[in-house]
N, C-alpha and C positions, 0 to 999 in steps of 0.2 A: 883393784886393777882389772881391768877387760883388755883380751886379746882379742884382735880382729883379724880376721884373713879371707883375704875375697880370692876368687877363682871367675874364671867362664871367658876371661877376652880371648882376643884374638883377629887373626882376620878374617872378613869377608867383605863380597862382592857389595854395590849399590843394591839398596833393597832387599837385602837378606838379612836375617836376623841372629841376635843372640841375646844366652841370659847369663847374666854375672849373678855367682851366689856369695854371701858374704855370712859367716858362721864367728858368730861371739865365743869366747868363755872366760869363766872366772867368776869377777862380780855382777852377773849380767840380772842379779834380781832391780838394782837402782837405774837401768836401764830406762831414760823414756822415749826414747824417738832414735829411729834407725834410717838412716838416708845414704844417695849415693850423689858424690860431688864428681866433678870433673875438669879437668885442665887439660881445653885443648893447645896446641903449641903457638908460641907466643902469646895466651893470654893466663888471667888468673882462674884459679881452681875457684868456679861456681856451681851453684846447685842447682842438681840433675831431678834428682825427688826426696821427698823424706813421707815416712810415715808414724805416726805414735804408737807406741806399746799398745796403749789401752785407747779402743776403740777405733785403731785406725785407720785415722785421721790423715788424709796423702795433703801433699801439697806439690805439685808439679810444675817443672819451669816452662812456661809457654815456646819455647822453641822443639821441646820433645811431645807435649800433649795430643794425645793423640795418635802417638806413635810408642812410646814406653809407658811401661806398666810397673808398680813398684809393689808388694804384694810381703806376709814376713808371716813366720812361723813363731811366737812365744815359747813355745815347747821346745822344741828345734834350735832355739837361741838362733835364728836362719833369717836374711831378708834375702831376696831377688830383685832385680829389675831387668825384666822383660823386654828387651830389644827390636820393634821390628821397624820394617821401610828404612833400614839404615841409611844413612850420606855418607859422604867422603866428607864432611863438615859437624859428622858424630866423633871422628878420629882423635885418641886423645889419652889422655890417664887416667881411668875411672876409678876412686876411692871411695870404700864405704868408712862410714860414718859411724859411730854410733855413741849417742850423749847421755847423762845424766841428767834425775831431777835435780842434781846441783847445778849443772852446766858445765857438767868436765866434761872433755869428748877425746873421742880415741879414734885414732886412725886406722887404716889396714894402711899397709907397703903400695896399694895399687894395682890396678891390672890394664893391662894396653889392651887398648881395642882400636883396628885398623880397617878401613873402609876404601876398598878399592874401588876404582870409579870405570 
């Protein structure tokens, strides 16, 4: 089992930034890939970014690139995603992620992050 628990939402203004930390524990050695999803209101929870344990490896959704940074500590059992030039259209539920080399995947509760305009 992995427990997941993200922190860092909140509100702020257009253009202003924030970073969500999301901190594993338990079984976090079969860990491979740590991402952060998102559900803004009225749509479904899509991916915001992910990156690999080993090596890495980001993959980033084209409506954030260039503006989020996804970035993870192994040691730490810790990922981040780096917030900046926010919109009022980043607004929304931000979940981290984090899967197995089986493909089991564990959620966090969430964190709101609100973007005033």
């Amino acid at each position: 089992q992995v427990q997941v628990v993200e922190s860092g939402g909140g509100l702020v203004q257009t253009g202003g930034s924030l970073r969500l930390s999301c901190s594993a524990s338990g079984s976090t050695f079969d860990i491979a890939a740590m991402g952060w999803y998102r559900q803004l209101p009225g749509k479904q929870r899509g991916l915001v970014a992910s990156i690999t344990k080993i090596g890495s490896s980001t993959n980033v959704a084209d409506c954030v690139k260039g503006r989020f940074t996804i970035s993870r500590d192994n040691l730490k059992n810790t990922v981040w995603l780096q917030m900046s030039s926010l919109k009022p259209d980043d607004t929304g539920v931000y979940y981290c992620n984090e899967r197995t080399y089986a493909g089991q995947e564990y959620w966090g509760q969430g964190t709101q992050v609100t973007v005033s305009s």
